[in-house]
C-alpha positions in Angstrom: 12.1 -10.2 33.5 14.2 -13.1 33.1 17.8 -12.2 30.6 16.3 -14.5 28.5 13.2 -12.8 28.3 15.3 -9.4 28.3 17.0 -10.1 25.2 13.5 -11.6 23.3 12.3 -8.0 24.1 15.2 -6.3 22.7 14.9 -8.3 19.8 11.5 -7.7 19.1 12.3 -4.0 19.3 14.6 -4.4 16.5 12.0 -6.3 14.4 9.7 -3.1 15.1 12.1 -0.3 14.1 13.2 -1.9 11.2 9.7 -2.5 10.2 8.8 1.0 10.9 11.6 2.6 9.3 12.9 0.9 6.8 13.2 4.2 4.1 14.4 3.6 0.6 16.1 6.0 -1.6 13.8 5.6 -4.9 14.5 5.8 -8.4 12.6 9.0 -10.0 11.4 6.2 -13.0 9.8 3.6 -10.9 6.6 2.3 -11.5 3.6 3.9 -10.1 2.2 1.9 -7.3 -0.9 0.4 -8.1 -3.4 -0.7 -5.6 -3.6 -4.2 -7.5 0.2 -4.3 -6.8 -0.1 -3.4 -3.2 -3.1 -5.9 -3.0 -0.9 -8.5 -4.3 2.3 -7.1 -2.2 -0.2 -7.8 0.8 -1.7 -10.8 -0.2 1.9 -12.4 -0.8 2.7 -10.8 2.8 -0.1 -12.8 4.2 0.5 -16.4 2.9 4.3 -16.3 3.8 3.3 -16.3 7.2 3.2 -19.9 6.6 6.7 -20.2 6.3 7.4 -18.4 9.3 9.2 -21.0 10.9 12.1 -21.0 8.3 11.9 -17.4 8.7 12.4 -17.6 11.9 15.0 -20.5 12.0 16.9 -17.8 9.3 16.3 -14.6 11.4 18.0 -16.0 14.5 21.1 -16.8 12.5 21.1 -13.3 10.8 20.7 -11.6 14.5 23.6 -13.7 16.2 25.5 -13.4 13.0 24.5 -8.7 13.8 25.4 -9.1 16.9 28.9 -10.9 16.7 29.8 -8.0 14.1 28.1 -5.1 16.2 26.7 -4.0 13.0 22.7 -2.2 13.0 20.2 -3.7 10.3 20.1 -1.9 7.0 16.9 -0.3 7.4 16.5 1.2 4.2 16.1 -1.9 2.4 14.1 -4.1 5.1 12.8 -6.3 2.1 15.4 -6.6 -0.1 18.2 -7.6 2.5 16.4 -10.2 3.8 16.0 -11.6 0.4 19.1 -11.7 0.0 19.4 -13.6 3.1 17.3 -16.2 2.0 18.9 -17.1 -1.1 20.0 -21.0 -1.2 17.7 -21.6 1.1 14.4 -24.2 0.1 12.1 -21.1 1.5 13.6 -18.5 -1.0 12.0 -21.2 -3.8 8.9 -21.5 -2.3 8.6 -17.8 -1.5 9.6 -17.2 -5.2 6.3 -19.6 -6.6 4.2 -17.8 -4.3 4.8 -14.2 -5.2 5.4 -15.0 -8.9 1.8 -16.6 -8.6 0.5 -13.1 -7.6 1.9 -11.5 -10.9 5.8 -10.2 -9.6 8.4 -10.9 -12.3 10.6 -12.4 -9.6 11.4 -11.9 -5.8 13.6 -8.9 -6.2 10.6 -7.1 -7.5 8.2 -8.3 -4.9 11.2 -7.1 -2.6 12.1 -3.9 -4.1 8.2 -3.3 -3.9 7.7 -4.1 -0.6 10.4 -1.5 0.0 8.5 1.1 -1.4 4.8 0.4 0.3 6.5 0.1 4.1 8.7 3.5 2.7 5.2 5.4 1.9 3.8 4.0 5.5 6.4 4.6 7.7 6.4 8.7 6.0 2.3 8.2 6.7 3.1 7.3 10.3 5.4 9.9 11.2 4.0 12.4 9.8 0.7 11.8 11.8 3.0 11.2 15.1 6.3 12.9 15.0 6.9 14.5 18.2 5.9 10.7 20.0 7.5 8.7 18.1 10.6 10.5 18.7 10.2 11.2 22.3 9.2 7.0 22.8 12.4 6.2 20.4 14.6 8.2 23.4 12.2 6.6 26.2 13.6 2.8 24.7 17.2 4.2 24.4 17.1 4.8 28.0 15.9 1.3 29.0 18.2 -0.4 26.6 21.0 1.8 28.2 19.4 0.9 31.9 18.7 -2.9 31.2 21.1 -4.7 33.6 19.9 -7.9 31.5 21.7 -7.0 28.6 25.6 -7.1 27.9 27.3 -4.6 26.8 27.5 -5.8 22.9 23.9 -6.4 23.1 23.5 -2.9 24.0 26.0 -1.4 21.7 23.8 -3.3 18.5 21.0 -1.6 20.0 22.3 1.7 20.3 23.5 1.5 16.6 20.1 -0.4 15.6 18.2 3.0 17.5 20.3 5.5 16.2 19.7 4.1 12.6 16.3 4.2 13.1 16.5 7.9 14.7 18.5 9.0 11.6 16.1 7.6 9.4 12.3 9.2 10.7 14.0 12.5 9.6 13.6 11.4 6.1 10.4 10.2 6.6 9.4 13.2 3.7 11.3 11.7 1.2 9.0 9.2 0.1 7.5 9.9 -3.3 3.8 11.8 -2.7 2.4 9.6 -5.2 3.5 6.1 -3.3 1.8 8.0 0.2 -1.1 8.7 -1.9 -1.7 5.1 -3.3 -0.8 3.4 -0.3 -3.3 5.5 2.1 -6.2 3.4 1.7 -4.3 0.2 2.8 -3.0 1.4 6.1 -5.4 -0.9 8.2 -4.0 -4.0 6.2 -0.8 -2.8 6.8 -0.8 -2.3 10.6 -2.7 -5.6 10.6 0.4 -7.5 9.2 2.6 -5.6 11.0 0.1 -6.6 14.9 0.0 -9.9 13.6 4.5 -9.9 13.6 4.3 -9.1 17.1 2.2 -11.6 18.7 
């Protein structure tokens, strides 16, 4: 593999971990998820894809902007951050209009939602695959620490970005039982989504 090709793996990593464990500390009064809301949540998921490209364009800064600081992604609030990120940009409009039109109060809810669903999947996941998931997190340690493609700053934001991750699947239980319950019978749109972000 070429360094440049290297590097596009190690990022893609990163976009999987912090898709697969981004956990959220939850207040005891939140909403009940509905499966209306997680429809929605879905729905919204799905049309944004259009605006992937800004995404994208958004995302590369972001990661170059992680790397010069050596600091690993905030995984417990995969949604919300990048929100954040977005805002003054013309996508953070349109992404507002299209979740508003699917019945969030703003994008902050939509994001604080989101939160919550990929929270309840990721404790769904582990729980039905512990013992691999950690034994392939220390199988990808070990080729980000063997790449010879990779400088050394790349590998420390990976190390950090894995460790994160690792730190997190051992809270996989403290998503509420009631968000696991509701999202359950959405798992196959989920991973879905979450196939179509890789290709």
């Amino acid at each position: 593999m070429t360094p440049r090709h290297q590097y596009s793996y190690a990022r893609q990593l990163a976009a999987v971990l912090a898709l697969l464990f981004s956990l959220l500390p939850l207040n005891a009064h939140a909403e009940k998820l509905t499966d209306s809301t997680i429809r929605a949540f879905i729905t919204t998921l799905e049309k944004a894809q259009a605006l992937e490209p800004e995404f994208e364009d958004l995302d590369d800064e972001e990661d170059n902007e992680t790397l010069q600081d050596n600091e690993a992604p905030d995984f417990s609030r995969i949604f919300s951050s990048s929100i954040e990120e977005l805002k003054g940009e013309d996508a953070y409009d349109r992404l507002q209009d299209l979740v508003q039109g699917h019945g969030f109060k703003n994008l902050d809810e939509w994001a604080s939602t989101g939160d919550r669903i990929y929270s309840a999947w990721m404790a769904i996941e582990m729980q039905a695959q512990n013992p691999a998931i950690q034994k392939e997190m220390e199988s990808a340690m070990a080729e980000i620490e063997n790449n010879p493609h990779m400088s050394a700053q790349q590998k420390a934001q990976m190390r950090a970005s894995m460790q994160a991750a690792m730190g997190f699947t051992q809270q996989a239980s403290s998503a509420p039982s009631a968000d696991i319950e509701a999202v359950k019978p959405h798992l196959q749109a989920l991973r879905a989504i979450a196939e179509d972000d890789e290709d």
